[in-house]
C-alpha positions as CSV (number, residue, x, y, z in Angstrom):
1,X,0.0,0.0,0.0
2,X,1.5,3.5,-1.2
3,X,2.0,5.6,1.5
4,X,-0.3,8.6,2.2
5,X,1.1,11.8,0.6
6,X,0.8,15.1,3.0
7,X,0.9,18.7,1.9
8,X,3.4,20.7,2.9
9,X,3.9,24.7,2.0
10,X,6.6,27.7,2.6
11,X,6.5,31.2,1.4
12,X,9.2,33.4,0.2
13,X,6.7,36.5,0.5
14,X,6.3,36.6,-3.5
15,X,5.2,33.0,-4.0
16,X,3.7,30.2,-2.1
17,X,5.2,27.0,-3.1
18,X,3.8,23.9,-2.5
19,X,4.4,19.9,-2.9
20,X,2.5,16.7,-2.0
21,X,4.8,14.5,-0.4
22,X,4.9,11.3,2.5
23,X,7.5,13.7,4.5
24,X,9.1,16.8,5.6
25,X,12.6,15.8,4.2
26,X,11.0,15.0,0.7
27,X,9.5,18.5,0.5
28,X,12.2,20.3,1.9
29,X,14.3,18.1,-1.0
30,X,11.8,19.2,-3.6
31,X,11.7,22.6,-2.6
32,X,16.1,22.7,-3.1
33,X,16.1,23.7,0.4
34,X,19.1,23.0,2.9
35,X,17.5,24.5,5.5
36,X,14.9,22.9,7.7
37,X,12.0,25.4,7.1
38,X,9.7,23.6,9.2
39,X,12.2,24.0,12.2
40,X,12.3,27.9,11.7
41,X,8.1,27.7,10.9
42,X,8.2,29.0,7.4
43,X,7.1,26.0,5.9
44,X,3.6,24.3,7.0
45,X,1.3,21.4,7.0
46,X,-1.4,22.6,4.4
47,X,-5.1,20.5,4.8
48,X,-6.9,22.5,1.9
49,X,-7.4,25.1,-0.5
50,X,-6.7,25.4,-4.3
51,X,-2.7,25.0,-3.3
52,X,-3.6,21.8,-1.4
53,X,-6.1,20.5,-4.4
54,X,-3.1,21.6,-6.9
55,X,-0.4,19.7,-5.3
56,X,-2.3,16.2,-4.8
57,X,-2.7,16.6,-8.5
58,X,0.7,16.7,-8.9
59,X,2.4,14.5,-6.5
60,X,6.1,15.3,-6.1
61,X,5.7,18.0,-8.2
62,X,6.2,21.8,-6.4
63,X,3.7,24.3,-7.0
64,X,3.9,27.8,-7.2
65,X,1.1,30.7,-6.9
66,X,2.1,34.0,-6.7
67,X,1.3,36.3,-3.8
68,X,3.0,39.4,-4.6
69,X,4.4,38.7,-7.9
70,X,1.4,36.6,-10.4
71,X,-0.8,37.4,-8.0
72,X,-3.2,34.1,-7.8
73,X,-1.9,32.0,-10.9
74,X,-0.7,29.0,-9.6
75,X,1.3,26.8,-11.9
76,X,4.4,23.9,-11.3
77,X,7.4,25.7,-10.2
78,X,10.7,25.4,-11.9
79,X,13.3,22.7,-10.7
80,X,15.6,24.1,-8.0
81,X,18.6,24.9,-9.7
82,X,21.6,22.3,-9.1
83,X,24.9,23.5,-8.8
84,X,26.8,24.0,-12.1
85,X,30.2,22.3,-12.2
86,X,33.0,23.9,-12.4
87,X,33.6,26.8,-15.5
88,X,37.3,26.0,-17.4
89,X,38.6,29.6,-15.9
90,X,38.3,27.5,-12.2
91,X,39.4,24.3,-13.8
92,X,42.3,26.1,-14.8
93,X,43.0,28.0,-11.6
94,X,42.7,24.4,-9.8
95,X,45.1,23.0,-12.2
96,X,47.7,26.0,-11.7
97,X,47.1,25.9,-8.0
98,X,47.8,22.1,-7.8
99,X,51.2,22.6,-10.0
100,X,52.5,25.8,-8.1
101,X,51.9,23.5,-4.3
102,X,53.8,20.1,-6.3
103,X,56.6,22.8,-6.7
104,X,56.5,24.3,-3.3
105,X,56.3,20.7,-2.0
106,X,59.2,19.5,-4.1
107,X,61.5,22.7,-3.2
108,X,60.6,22.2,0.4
109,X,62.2,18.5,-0.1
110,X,64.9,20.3,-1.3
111,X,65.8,22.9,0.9
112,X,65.6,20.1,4.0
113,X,67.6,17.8,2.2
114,X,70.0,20.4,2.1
115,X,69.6,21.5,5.0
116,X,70.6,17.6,6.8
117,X,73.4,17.7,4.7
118,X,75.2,20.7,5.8
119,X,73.7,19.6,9.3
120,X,75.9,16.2,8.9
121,X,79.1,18.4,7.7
122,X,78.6,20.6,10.9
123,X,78.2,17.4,13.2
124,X,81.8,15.7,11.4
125,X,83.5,19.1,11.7
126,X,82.5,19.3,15.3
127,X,83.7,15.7,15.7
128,X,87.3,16.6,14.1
129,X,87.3,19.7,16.5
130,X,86.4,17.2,19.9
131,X,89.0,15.0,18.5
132,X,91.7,17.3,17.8
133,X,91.3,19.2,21.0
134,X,91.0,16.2,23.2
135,X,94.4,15.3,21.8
136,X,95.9,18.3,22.2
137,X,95.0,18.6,25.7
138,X,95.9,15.2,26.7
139,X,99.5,15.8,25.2
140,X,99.7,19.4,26.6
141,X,98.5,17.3,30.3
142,X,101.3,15.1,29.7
143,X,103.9,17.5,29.3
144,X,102.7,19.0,32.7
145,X,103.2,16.0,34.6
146,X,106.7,15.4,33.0
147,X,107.4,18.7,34.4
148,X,105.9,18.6,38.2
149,X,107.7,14.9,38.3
């Protein structure tokens, strides 16, 4: 058994759309809404009138009648626009984008592998330095305790 369809209704102040549904969710998903209307009380339960008799007509279909604009003429409403992909100017701009962070990426590698290079150098010159000085100073120790013996 097909479920019952209900009538649900919102108004921008121009037009009153409406759409003969099973549930909230389906209208608010024929009406292109991502906002809960019902939550913030612009959109209704409808239980008669010529919108009511016009949408059970129609079933999943949203219909329109003007209130400030067509005043009265009630007709199906247009599908709710879905958003366009994007144009080549933002594919482009994507495209560039992408390429100029692989470069930054790939010069970042760089500069660090640099970077722990000249960082190894530092560390064997500092080890030649230990070395070196500890030498020194144990020979220059030495030649102290020749002289105090």
């Amino acid at each position: 058994m097909a479920k019952r369809l209900k009538v649900f209704t919102w108004s921008d102040g121009f037009h009153a759309f409406t759409v003969a549904v099973g549930s909230r969710p389906k209208a608010l998903a024929a009406w292109g809404s991502k906002q809960d209307l019902f939550a913030t009380g612009l959109a209704s339960e409808l239980s008669g009138g010529p919108d009511y008799e016009a949408a059970l007509a129609a079933p999943g279909e949203v219909i329109e009648r003007g209130l400030a604009i067509d005043v009265g003429k009630i007709g199906k409403a247009a599908k709710p626009k879905t958003p366009a992909g994007p144009t080549k100017a933002q594919i482009r701009k994507r495209e560039t984008l992408e390429a100029d962070r692989e470069r930054l990426d790939a010069d970042h590698k760089a500069r660090l592998s640099a970077l722990d290079r000249r960082r190894a150098a530092l560390e064997q010159e500092q080890a030649r330095m230990e070395r070196t000085y500890e030498a020194r100073r144990e020979r220059l120790t030495q030649a102290l305790k020749a002289l105090k013996a």
